[in-house]
MDTraj code that builds the backbone (N, CA, C; nanometers):
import mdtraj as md
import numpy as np

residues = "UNK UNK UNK UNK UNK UNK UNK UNK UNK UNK UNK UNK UNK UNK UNK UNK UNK UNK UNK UNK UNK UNK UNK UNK UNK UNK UNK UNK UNK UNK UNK UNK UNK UNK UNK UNK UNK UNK UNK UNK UNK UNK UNK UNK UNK UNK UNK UNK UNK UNK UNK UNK UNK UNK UNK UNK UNK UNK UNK UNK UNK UNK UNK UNK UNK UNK UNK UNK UNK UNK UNK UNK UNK UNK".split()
xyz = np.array([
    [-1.0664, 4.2799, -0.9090],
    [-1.0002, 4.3077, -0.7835],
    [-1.0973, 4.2735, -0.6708],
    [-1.0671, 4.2068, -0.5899],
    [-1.1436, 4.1164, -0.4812],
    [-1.1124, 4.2243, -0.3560],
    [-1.2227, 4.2298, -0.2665],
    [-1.2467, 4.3115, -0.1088],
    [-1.1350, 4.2475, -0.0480],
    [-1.0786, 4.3532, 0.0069],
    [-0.9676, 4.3560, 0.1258],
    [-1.0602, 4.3160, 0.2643],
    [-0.9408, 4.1899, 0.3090],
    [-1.0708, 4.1558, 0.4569],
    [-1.0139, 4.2112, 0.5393],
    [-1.0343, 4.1809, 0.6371],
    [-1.0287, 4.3047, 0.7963],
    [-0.9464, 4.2383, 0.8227],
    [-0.8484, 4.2465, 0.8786],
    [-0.7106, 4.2028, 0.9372],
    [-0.6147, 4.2608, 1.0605],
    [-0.5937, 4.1729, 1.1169],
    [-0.5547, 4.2359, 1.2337],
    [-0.4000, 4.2490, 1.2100],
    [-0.3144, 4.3620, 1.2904],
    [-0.1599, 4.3031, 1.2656],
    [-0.0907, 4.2474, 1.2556],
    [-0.1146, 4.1311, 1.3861],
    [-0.0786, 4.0221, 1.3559],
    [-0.1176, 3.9410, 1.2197],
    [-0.1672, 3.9466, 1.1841],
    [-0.2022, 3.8858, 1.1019],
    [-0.1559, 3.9183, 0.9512],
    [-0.1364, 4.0729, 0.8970],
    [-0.0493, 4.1159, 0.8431],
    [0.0443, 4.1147, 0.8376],
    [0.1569, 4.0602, 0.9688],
    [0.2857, 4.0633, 0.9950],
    [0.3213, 3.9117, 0.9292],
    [0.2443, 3.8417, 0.9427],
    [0.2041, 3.7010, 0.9063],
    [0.2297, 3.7027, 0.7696],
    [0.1225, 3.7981, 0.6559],
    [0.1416, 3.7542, 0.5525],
    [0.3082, 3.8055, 0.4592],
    [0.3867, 3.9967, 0.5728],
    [0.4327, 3.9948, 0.5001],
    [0.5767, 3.8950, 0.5169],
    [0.5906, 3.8222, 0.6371],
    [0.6765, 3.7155, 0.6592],
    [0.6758, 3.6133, 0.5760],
    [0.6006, 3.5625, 0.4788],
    [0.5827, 3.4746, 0.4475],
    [0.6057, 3.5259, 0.3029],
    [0.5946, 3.6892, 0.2748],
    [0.6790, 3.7225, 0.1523],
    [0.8361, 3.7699, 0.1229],
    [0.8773, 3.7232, 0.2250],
    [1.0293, 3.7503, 0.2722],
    [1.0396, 3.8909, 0.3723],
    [0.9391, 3.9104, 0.4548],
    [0.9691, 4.0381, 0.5522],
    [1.0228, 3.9643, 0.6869],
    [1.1207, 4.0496, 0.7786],
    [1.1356, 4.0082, 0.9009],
    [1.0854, 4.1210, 1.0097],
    [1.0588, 4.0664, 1.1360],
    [1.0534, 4.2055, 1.1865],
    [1.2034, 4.2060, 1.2886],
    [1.1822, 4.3716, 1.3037],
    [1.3121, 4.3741, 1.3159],
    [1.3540, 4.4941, 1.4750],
    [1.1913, 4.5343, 1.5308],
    [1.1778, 4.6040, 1.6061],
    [1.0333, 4.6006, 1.5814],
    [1.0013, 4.6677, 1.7424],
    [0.8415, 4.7148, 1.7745],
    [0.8460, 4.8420, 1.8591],
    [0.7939, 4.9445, 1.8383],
    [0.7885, 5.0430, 1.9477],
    [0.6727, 5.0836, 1.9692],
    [0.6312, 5.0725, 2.0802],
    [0.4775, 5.0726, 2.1267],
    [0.3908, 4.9616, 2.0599],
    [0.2738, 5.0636, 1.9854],
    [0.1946, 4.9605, 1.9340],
    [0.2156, 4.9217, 1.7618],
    [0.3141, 4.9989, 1.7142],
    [0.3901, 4.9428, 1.5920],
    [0.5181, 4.8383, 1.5518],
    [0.4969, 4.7451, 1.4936],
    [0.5726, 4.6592, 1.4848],
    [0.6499, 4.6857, 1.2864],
    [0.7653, 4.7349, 1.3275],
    [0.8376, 4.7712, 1.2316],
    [0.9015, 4.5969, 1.1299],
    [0.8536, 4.5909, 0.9675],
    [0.9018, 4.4854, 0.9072],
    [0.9880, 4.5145, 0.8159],
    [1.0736, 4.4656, 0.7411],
    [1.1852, 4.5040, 0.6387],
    [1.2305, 4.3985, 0.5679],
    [1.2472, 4.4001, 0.4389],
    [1.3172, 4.2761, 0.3736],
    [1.4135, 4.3699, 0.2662],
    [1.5513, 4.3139, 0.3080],
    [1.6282, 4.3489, 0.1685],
    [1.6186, 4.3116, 0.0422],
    [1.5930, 4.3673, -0.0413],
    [1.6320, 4.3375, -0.1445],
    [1.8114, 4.3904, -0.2707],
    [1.8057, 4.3204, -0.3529],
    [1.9197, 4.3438, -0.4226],
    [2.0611, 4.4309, -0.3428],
    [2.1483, 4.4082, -0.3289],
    [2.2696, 4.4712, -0.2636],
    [2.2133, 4.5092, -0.1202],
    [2.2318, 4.6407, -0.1186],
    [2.1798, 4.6565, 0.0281],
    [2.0300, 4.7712, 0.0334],
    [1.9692, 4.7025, -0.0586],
    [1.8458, 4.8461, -0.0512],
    [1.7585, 4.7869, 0.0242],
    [1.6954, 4.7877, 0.1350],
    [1.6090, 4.7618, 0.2076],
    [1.4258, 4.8279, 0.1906],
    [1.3392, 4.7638, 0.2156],
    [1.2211, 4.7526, 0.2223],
    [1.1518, 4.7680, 0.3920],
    [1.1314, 4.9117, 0.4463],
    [1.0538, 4.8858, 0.5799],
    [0.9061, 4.9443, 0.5847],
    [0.8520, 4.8386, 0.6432],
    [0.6771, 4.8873, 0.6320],
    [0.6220, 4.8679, 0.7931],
    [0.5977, 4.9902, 0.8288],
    [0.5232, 5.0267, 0.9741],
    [0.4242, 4.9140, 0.9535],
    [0.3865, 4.8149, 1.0619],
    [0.2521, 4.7743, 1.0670],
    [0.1780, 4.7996, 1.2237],
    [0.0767, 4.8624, 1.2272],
    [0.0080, 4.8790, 1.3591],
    [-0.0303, 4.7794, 1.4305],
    [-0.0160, 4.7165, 1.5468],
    [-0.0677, 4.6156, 1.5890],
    [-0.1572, 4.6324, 1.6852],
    [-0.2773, 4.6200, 1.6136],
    [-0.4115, 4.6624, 1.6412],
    [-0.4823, 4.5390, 1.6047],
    [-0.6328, 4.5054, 1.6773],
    [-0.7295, 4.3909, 1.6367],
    [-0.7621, 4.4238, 1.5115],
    [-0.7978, 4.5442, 1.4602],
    [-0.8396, 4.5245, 1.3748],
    [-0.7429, 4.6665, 1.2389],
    [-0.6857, 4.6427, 1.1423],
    [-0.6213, 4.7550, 1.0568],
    [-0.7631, 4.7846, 0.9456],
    [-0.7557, 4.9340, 0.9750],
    [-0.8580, 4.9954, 0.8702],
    [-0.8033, 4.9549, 0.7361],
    [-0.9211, 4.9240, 0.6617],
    [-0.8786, 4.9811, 0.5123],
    [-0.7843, 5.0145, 0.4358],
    [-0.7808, 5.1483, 0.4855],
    [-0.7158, 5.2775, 0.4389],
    [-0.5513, 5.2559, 0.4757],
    [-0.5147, 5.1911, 0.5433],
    [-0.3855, 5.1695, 0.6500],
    [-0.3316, 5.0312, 0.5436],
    [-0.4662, 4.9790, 0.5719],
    [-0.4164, 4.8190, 0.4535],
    [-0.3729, 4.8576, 0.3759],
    [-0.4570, 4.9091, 0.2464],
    [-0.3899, 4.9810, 0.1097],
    [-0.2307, 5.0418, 0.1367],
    [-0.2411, 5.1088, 0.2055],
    [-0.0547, 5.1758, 0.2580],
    [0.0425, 5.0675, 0.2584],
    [0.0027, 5.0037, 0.3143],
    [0.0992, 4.8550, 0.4037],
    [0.1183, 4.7825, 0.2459],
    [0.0373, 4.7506, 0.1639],
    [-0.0126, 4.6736, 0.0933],
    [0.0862, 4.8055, -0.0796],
    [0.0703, 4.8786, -0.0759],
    [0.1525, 4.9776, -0.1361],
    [0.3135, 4.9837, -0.1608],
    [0.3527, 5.0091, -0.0047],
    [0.4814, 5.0300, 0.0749],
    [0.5430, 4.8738, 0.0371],
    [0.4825, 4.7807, 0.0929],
    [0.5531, 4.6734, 0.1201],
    [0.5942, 4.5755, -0.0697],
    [0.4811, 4.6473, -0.1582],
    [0.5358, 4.5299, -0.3302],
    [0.4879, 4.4365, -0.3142],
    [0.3831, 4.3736, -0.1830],
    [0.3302, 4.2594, -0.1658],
    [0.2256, 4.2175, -0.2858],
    [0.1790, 4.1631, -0.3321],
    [0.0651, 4.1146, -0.4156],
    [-0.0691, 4.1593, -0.3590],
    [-0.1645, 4.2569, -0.4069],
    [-0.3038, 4.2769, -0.3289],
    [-0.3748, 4.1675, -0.2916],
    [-0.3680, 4.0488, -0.3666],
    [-0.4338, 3.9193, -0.3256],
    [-0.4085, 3.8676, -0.2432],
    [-0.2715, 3.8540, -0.2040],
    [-0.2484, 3.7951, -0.0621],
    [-0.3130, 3.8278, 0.0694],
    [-0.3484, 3.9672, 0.0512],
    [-0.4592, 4.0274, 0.1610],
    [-0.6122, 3.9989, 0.1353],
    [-0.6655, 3.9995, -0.0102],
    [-0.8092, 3.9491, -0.0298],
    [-0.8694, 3.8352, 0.0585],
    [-1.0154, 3.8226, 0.0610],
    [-1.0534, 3.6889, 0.0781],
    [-1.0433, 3.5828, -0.0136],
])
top = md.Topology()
chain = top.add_chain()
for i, resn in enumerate(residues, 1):
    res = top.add_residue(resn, chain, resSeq=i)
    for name in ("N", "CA", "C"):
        top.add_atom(name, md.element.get_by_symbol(name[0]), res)
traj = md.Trajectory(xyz[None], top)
């Protein structure tokens, strides 16, 4: 298992778009993403849009969302 790099929101919003997330709202400094899957069960993952997302916030995002941990590695 390879180090999680520092990532900014944008930049997270980035990878989970590119795993079928859209965003679909922002309120304040959170930018809300969601992808349906099968019938109508939906997938939404808070992402903070901040320069930089801790760690600890990654793992969550990275949890929540079914994304692949590698896609966030270096």
């Amino acid at each position: 298992m390879g180090k999680l790099r520092v990532l900014s929101g944008k930049e997270i919003c980035d990878i989970l778009a590119h795993n079928g997330f859209v965003e679909v709202r922002q309120r304040g400094s959170h930018i809300i993403m969601q992808k349906t899957i099968e019938d109508s069960d939906t997938i939404s993952v808070p992402v903070p849009n901040h320069k930089e997302v801790s760690t600890g916030t990654l793992s969550s995002i990275i949890r929540q969302s079914g994304v692949p941990r590698r896609a966030f590695e270096n």
